[in-house]
C-alpha positions as CSV (number, residue, x, y, z in Angstrom):
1,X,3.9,33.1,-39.7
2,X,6.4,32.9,-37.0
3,X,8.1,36.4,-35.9
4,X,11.7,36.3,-35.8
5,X,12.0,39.2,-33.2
6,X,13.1,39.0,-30.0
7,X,10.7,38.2,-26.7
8,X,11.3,38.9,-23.4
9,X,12.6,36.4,-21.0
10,X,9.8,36.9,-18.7
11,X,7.5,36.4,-20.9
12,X,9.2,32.9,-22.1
13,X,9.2,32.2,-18.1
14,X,5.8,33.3,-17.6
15,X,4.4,31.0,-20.4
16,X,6.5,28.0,-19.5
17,X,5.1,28.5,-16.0
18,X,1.3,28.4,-17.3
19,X,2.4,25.0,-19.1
20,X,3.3,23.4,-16.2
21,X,-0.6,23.5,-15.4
22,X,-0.9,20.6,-17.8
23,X,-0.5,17.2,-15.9
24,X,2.0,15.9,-18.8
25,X,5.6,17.5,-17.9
26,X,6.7,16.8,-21.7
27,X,4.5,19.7,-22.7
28,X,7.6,21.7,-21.7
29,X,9.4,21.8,-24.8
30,X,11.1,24.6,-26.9
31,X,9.1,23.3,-30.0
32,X,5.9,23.7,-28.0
33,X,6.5,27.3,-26.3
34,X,7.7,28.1,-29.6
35,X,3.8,27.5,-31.3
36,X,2.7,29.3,-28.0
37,X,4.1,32.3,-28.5
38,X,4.5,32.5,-32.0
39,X,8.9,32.8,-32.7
40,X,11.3,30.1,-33.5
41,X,13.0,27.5,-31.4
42,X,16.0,29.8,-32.1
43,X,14.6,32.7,-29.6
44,X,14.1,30.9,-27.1
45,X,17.7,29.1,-27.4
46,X,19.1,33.0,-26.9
47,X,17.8,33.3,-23.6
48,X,18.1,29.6,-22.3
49,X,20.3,27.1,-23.6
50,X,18.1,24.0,-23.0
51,X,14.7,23.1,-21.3
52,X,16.4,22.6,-17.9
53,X,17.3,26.1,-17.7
54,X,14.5,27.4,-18.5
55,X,12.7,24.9,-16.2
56,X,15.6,26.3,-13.2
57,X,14.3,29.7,-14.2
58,X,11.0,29.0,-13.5
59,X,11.1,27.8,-10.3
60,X,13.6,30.4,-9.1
61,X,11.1,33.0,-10.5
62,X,8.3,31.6,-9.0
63,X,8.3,28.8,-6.2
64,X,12.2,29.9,-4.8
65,X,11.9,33.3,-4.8
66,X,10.0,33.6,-1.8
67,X,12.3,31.5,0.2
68,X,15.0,33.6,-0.7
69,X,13.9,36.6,0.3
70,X,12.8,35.1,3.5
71,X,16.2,34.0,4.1
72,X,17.5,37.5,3.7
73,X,15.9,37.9,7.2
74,X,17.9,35.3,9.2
75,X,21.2,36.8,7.7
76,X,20.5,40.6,8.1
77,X,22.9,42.5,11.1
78,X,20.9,44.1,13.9
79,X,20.8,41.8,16.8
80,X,17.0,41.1,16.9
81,X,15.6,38.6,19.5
82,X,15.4,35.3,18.0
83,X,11.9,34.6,17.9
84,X,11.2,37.7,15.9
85,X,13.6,36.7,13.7
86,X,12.0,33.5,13.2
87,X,8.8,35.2,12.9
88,X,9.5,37.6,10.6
89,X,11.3,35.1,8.7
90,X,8.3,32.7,8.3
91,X,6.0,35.7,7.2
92,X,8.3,36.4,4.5
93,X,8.5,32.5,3.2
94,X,4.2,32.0,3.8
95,X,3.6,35.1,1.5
96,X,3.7,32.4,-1.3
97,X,-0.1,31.8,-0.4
98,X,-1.3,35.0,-1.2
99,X,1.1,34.9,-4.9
100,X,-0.5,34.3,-7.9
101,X,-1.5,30.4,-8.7
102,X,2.2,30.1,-11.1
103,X,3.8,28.9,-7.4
104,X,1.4,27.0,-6.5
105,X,1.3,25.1,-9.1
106,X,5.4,24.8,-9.7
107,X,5.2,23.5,-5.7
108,X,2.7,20.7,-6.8
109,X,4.6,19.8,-10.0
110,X,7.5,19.3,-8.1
111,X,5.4,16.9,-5.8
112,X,4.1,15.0,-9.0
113,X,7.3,14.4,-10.7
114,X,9.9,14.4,-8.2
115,X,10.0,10.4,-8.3
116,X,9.7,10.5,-12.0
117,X,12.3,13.6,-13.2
118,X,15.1,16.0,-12.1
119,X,12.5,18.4,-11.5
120,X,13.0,17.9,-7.5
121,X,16.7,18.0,-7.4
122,X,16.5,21.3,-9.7
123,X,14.3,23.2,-7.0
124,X,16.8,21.9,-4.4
125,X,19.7,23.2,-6.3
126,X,17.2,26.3,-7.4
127,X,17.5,27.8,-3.8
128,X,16.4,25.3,-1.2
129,X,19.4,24.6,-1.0
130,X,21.4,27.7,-0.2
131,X,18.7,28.6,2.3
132,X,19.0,25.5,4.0
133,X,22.4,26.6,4.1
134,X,22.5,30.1,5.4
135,X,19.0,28.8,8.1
136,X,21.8,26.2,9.9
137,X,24.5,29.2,10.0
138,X,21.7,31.4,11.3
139,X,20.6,28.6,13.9
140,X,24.3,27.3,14.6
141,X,25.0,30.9,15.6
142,X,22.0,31.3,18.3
143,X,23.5,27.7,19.7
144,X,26.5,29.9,20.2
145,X,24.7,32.5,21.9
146,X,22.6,29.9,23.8
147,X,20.1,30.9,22.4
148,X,19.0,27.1,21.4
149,X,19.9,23.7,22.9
150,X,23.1,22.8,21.8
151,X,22.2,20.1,18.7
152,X,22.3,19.6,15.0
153,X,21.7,23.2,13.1
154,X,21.0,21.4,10.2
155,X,17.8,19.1,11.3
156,X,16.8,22.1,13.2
157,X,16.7,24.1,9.8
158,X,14.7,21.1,8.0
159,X,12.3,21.1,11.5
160,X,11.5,24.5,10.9
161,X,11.1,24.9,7.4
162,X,8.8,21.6,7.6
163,X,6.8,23.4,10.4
164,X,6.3,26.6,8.3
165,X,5.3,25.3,5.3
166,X,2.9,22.5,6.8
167,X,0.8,26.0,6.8
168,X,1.2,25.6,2.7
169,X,0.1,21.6,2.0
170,X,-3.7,21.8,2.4
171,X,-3.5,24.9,-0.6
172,X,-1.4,22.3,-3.0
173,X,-4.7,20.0,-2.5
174,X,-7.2,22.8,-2.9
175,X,-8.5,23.6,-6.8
176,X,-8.9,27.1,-6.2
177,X,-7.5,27.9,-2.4
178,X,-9.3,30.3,-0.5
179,X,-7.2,33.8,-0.3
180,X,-5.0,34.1,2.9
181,X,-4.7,37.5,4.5
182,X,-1.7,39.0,6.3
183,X,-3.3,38.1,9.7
184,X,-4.1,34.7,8.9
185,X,-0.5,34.5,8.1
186,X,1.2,35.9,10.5
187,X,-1.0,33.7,13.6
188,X,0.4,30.6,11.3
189,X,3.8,31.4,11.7
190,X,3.7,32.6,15.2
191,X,2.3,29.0,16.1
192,X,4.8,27.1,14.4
193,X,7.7,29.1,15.9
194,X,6.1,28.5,19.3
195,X,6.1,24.5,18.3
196,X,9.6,25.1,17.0
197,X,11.0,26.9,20.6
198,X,9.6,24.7,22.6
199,X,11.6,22.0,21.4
200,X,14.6,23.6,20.5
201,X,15.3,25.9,23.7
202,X,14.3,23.5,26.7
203,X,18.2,22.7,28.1
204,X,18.9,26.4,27.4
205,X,16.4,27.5,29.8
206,X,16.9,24.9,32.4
207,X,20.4,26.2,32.4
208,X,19.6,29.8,33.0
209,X,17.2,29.0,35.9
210,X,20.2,27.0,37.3
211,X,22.7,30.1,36.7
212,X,20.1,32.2,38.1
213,X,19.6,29.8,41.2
214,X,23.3,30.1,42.1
């Protein structure tokens, strides 16, 4: 017999994440998570209004949450050297591989289905998309300082997002990926912020050697 008493929203999110496991996306249904955990359609309708929502809740819980905190690093006061701030910024975003596997697998359902749903645009608009956002401030604001080559803030954003989380594509292939300590994380993101420099401050440095030479 179905209870009619209220669940928790985490536990609704928690279960809808464990359905996204299956390789069929309809699974994801109100009716379904309903027979899971054992209430009416209508309790579940009191903490999200549709399957999108919940879906957006999902993904913010478990796949953007990590990028939002990381972001939190770029925009903090404090006047830090760049490259630690891109270092300590990537640490934060890569500590997705040691979550549990709920991100993981969110990450490679929106892989699966992004040519076949809305799932991709609702992890853009999820949080990808405000950090993108607040990254090319961050960046546009070190061009000011010359701290970077004078360029667009908002490729550079998607250059080093893309090198950071090229660190995270051989675990969406894995079954059951290997766990990644703090070291191993930390030498990833060091790398790819050294990649990411190099490309990024080459005029700026030319310029102070000439300013230096004068």
């Amino acid at each position: 017999m179905k209870t009619t008493q209220n669940i928790p929203g985490e536990r609704i999110i928690a279960e809808a994440a464990a359905l996204l496991e299956h390789p069929d996306t309809q699974l994801l249904s109100f009716r379904i998570l309903a027979v899971r955990l054992g209430c009416s359609e209508r309790v579940l309708c009191n903490h999200f209004v549709d399957v999108r929502a919940l879906l957006t809740a999902v993904i913010r819980t478990y796949a953007t949450r990590h990028l939002t905190q990381a972001v939190a690093v770029m925009v903090e006061p404090g006047g830090r050297p760049l490259r630690e701030t891109l270092v300590c910024f990537g640490v934060r975003l890569l500590l997705v591989m040691q979550d549990d596997r709920n991100a993981l697998n969110v990450y490679r359902r929106v892989i699966a289905d992004g040519s076949r749903s809305d799932i991709g645009l609702l992890f853009y608009e999820a949080g990808l998309r405000d950090a993108l956002e607040k990254i090319t401030h961050a960046l546009d604001s070190a061009m000011i300082r010359q701290e970077l080559r004078m360029g667009d803030p908002r490729v550079m954003a998607q250059q080093l997002l893309s090198l950071l989380c090229v660190a995270c594509e051989i675990r969406l292939l894995e079954r059951t990926p290997q766990t990644v300590t703090l070291c191993q994380i930390r030498k990833r993101v060091r790398e790819a912020v050294n990649v990411f420099l190099y490309g990024v401050t080459g005029e700026v440095t030319r310029k102070a050697a000439r300013q230096q030479a004068q």
